[in-house]
C-alpha angles and dihedrals in degrees: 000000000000135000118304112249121234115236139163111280111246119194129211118241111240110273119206134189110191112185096332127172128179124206135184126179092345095312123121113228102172126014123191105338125183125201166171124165107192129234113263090011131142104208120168123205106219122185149110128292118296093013093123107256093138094046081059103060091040096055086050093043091047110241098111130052124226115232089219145359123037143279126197137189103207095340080308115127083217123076104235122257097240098080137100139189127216117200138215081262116025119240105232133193115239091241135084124299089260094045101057090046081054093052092062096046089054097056088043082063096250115167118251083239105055087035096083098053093049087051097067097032098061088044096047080053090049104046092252117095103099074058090060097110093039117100115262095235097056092062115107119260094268093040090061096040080054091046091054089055098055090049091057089039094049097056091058095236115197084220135021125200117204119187117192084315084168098035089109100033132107116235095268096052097044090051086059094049090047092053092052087046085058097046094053087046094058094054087070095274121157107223126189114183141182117206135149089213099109081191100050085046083052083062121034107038138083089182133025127200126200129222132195129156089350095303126117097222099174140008115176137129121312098238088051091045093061100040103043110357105195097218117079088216084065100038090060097032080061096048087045083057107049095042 
């Protein structure tokens, strides 16, 4: 990868769930959540499958509607404009590398004249800028997962979801991935993340939350987590994992 760029720190709104449930054809996805995400933080979901980790990200980033309770951006009832969402498999334009990080300038507003110069910043930071011209689609798994991520980090966003972004990639690739995450991170960028890599979540996170049966049971610092969860979910989510 190439130099990080400096840019100017952005910070994340606080976000705030307060007794929240989601539900979707008479499921329910999410019951009775609590909670703040802090500004500038890096916090990882962790779970089993089909605890809602996803539904999560979606409800912060605003794709999805809660039933009932509240959710706020900032004490706003919007989510802001300056967020982006990167996905398991990345969604890809059919156009070259370049092309799809201009895309998502374009609808940030960016002007057509300071578009250019972002472009191959955010690639030469990201290892792909001699791939600028390829199409998208042709990059390796770990090339386009890193792509998606340029094209969210090139457009400065206040928050980043990130939901499972290494759950397919070998150990090289995510390594890669992880790197970028930090480095966006380290901008000022508030990053909430769902993963089922314990280790990656070792790494990465100030804060984890745990999921089970749609219900945030815990969210505490990552260290504490580890050593002596609170929940009893987590506590035996953790044992099943290390025997």
């Amino acid at each position: 990868m190439g130099t990080c760029p400096v840019w100017l720190t952005v910070h994340g709104l606080p976000i705030v769930l307060d007794g929240v449930w989601v539900e979707r054809r008479g499921a329910v996805l999410l019951r009775d959540v609590d909670l703040r995400i802090e500004p500038g933080e890096m916090a990882l979901f962790i779970g089993p499958n089909g605890a809602g980790k996803s539904t999560l990200l979606r409800l912060m980033h605003g794709l999805v509607s809660p039933a009932r309770g509240t959710i706020s951006w900032g004490g706003a009832a919007a989510p802001p404009p300056s967020q982006a969402m990167v996905f398991q498999r990345p969604v890809l334009l059919r156009r070259s590398v370049a092309a799809n990080v201009d895309y998502a300038l374009r609808c940030a507003g960016v002007t057509r004249a300071a578009r250019a110069g972002r472009i191959l910043t955010a690639l030469d930071a990201a290892g792909l800028a001699t791939q600028a011209r390829q199409r998208a689609r042709t990059l390796s798994g770990g090339e386009q997962q890193r792509l998606a991520l340029t094209r969210a980090w090139a457009t400065h966003p206040q928050v980043l979801f990130l939901d499972e972004p290494t759950a397919s990639l070998d150990p090289a690739a995510t390594r890669s991935v992880e790197a970028m995450v930090q480095a966006i991170h380290a901008q000022g960028t508030t990053v909430v993340m769902s993963t089922h890599n314990l280790a990656q979540a070792r790494r990465l996170a100030q804060r984890v939350g745990f999921l089970d049966a749609g219900r945030v049971t815990e969210i505490t610092a990552v260290d504490r987590f580890f050593h002596s969860p609170c929940s009893p979910q987590a506590a035996a989510f953790l044992e099943g994992e290390r025997t």
